[in-house]
PABASE-739786 format. One record per residue (C-alpha): residue number from 1; chain; x negated, y negated, z negated. Coordinates in steps of 0.25 Angstrom, whole numbers, plus 5000, padded with zeros to 4 digits. Each point is the difference from the previous one (the first is absolute). Layout:
BEGIN
(NUM,'A',(X,Y,Z)),
...
***
This chain:
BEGIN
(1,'A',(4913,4738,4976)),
(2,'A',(5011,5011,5001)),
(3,'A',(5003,5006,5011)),
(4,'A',(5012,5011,5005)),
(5,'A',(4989,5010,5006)),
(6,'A',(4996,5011,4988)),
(7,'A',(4985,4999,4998)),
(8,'A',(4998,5013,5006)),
(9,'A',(5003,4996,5013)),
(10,'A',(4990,4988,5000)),
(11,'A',(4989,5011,4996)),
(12,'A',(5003,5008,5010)),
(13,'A',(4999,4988,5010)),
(14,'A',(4987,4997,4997)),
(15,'A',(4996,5015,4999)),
(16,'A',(5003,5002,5015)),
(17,'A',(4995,4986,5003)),
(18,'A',(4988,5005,4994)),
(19,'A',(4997,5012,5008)),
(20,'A',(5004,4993,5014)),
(21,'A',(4989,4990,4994)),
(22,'A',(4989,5011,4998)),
(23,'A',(5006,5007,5013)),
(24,'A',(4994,4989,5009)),
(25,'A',(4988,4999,4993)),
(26,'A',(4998,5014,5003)),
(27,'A',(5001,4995,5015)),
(28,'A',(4989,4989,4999)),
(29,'A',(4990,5009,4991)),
(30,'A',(4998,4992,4989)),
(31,'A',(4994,5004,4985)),
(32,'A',(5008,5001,4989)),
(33,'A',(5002,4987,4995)),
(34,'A',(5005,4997,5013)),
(35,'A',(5011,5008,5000)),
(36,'A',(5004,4995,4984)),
(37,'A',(5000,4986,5006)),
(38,'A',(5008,5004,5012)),
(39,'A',(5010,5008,4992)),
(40,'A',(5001,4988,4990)),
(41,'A',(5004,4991,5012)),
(42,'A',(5008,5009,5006)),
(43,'A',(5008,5003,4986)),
(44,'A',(5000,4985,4994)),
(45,'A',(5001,4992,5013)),
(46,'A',(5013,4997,5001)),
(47,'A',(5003,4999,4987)),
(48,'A',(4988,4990,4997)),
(49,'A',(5004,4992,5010)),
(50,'A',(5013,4999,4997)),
(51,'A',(4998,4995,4985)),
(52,'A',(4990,4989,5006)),
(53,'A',(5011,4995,5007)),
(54,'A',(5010,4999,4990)),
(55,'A',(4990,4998,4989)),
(56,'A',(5003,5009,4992)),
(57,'A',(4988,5004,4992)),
(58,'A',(4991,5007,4998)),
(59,'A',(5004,5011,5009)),
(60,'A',(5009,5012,4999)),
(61,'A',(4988,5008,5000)),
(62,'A',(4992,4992,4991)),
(63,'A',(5010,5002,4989)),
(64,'A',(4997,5014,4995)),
(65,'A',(4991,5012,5002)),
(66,'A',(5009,5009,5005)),
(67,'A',(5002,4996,5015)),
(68,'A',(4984,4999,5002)),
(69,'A',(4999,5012,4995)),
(70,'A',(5010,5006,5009)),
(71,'A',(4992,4995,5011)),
(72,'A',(4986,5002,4997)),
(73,'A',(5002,5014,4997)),
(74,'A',(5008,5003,5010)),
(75,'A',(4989,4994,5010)),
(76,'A',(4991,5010,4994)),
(77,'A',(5007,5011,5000)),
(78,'A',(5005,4997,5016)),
(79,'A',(4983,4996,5003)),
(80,'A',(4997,5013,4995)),
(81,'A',(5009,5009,5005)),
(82,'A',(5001,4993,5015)),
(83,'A',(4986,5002,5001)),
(84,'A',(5004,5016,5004)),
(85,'A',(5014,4999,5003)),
(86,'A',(5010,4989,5006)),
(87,'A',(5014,4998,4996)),
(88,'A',(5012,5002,5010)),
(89,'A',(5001,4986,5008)),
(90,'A',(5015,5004,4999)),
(91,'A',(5003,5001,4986)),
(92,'A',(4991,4989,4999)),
(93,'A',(5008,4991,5009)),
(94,'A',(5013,5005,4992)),
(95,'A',(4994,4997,4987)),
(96,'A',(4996,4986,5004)),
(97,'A',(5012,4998,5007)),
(98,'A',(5006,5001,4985)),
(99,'A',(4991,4992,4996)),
(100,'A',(5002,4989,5010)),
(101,'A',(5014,4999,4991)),
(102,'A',(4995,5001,4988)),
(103,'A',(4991,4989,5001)),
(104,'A',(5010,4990,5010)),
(105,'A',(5011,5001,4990)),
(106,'A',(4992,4997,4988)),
(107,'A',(4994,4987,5006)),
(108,'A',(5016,4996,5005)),
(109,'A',(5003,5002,4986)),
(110,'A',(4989,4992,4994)),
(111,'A',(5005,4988,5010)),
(112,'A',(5013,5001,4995)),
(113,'A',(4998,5001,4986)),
(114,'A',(4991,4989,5000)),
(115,'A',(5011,4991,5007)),
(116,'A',(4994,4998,5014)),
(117,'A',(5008,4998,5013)),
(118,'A',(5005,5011,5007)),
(119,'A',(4989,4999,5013)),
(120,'A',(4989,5000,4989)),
(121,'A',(5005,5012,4993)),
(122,'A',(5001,5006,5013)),
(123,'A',(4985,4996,5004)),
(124,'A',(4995,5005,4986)),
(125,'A',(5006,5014,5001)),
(126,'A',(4993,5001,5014)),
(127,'A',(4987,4994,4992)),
(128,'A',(4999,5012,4991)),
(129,'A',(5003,5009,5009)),
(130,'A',(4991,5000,5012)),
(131,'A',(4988,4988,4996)),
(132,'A',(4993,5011,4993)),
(133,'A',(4999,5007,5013)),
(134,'A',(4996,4988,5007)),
(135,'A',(4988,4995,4991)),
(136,'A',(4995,5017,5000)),
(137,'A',(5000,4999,5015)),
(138,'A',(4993,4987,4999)),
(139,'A',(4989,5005,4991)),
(140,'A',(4999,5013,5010)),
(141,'A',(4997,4992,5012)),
(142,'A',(5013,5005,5005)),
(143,'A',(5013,4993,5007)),
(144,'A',(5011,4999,4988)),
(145,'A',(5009,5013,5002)),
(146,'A',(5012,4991,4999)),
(147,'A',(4995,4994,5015)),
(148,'A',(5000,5013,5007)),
(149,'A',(5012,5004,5007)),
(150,'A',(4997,5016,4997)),
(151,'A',(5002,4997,4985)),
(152,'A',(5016,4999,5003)),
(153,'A',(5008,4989,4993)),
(154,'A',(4991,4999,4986)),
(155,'A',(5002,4985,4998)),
(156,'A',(5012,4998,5007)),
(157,'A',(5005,5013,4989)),
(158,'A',(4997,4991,4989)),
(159,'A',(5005,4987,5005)),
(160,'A',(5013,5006,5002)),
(161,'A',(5001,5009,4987)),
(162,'A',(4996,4985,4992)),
(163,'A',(5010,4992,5010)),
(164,'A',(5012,5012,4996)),
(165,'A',(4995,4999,4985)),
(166,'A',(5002,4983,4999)),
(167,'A',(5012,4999,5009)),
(168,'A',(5009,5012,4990)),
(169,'A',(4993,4993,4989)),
(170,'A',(5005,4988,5004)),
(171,'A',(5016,5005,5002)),
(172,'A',(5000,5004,4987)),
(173,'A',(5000,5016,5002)),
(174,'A',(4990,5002,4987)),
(175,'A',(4985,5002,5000)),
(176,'A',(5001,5015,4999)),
(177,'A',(5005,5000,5013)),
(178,'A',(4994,4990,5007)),
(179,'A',(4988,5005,4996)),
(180,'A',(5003,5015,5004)),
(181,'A',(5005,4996,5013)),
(182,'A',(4988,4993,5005)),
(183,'A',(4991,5011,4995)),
(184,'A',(5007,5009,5010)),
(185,'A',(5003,4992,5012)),
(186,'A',(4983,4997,4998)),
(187,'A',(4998,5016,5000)),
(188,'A',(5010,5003,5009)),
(189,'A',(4996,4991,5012)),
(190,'A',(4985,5004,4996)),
(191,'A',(5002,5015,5003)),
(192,'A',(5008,4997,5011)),
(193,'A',(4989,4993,5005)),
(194,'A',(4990,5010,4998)),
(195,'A',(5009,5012,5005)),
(196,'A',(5007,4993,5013)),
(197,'A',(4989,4990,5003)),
(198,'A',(5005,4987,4998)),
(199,'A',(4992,4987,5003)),
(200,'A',(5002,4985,5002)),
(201,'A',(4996,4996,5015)),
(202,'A',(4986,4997,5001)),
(203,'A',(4996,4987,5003)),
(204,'A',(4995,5000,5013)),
(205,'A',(5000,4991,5014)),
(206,'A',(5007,5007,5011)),
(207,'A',(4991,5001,5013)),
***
C-alpha cells in the first residue's frame, strides 16, 4: 500500500514511540526483554491495530526488516543509556507531539485510499495515533495517558488533524495538502496544549 508520508517519517514514529515505550518500562523496573516488548507495543500498536481492522495483512511491520530493526535497536540503545541518564521530558513531549501527526495522518490516509467513509477514516487515523499508547499503559499497570487531563489534548490533536485531512480531501483541494494541513492543525493544537494547558472538562459530579 502506498502512502503520501516519505518512509522516513514512519521510522522516526516508531523510533520515538519506541523510547517512550522503554521510558515507562524504566518506571516499572522490568528486565530487558520487558522494555523490547513494551517498546514494540508502543511503536507497532497503533499500526497493528489498524491493519487488523481493515484487514490489510500481514502488517506494516511485518513486511520488512527494516522498521523492526529501527525499533529494536533503538530500544537498545535508549535501555542502555537511560539506565544513567534520562532524556528531557520536554523535547520528549515535542518529539512525540511530531509523532502524534506523523502516525494520525498515515492511518487517515490508509482509510482513504482503501475507500472508507469519512467517519472511518477519521477513527483510523485516531487508531494509529494514540492505541499504541494505550495498550503500553495497559501493559504498565497504568491509566492510558490519552484519559488524563494533564496530557493536554493528545487524542482530541489527532481526531481533529484526521477530521481536517477527510473533510479538504473530500473538497477536492488535493492530497498534498490535505494531508499537510491535518499534520499541522494535529501538531499545533498538541503543543498548544502542552505549552498553555489545554484540557477537555473532566467528567465529574458537581457536589
Amino acid at each position: 500500500m502506498t502512502l503520501t508520508l516519505p518512509l522516513f517519517l514512519e521510522h522516526f514514529g516508531v523510533c520515538v514511540g519506541a523510547i517512550t515505550g522503554v521510558l515507562a518500562a524504566r518506571e516499572k523496573r522490568v528486565d530487558l526483554f520487558g522494555v523490547l516488548v513494551l517498546a514494540l507495543v508502543t511503536a507497532f500498536g497503533g499500526g497493528t491495530l489498524r491493519d487488523l481492522l481493515v484487514g490489510d495483512l500481514p502488517v506494516r511491520w511485518l513486511r520488512g526488516s527494516g522498521l523492526l530493526l529501527n525499533v529494536t535497536t533503538t530500544a537498545l540503545v535508549t535501555f542502555i543509556v537511560a539506565r544513567y541518564r534520562k532524556p528531557p521530558h520536554r523535547a520528549l513531549l515535542v518529539a512525540d507531539a511530531f509523532v502524534l501527526a506523523v502516525f494520525a495522518m498515515i492511518g487517515t490516509r490508509k482509510g482513504i485510499t482503501l475507500g472508507f467513509s469519512a467517519p472511518v477514516c477519521v477513527l483510523l487515523g485516531v487508531v494509529t495515533g494514540v492505541a499504541g499508547g494505550i495498550m503500553r499503559d495497559v501493559l504498565t499497570g497504568e491509566v492510558p495517558l490519552v484519559f488524563r487531563r494533564e496530557i493536554h489534548l493528545y487524542a482530541t490533536a489527532a481526531l481533529s488533524g484526521s477530521a481536517l485531512c477527510v473533510a479538504l480531501e473530500s473538497a477536492s483541494l488535493g492530497e498534498t495538502t490535505a494531508t499537510l494541513a491535518g499534520a499541522a492543525l494535529v501538531l499545533a493544537l498538541r503543543l498548544a496544549g502542552i505549552y498553555w494547558k489545554l484540557s477537555l472538562p473532566l467528567f465529574e459530579t458537581r457536589s
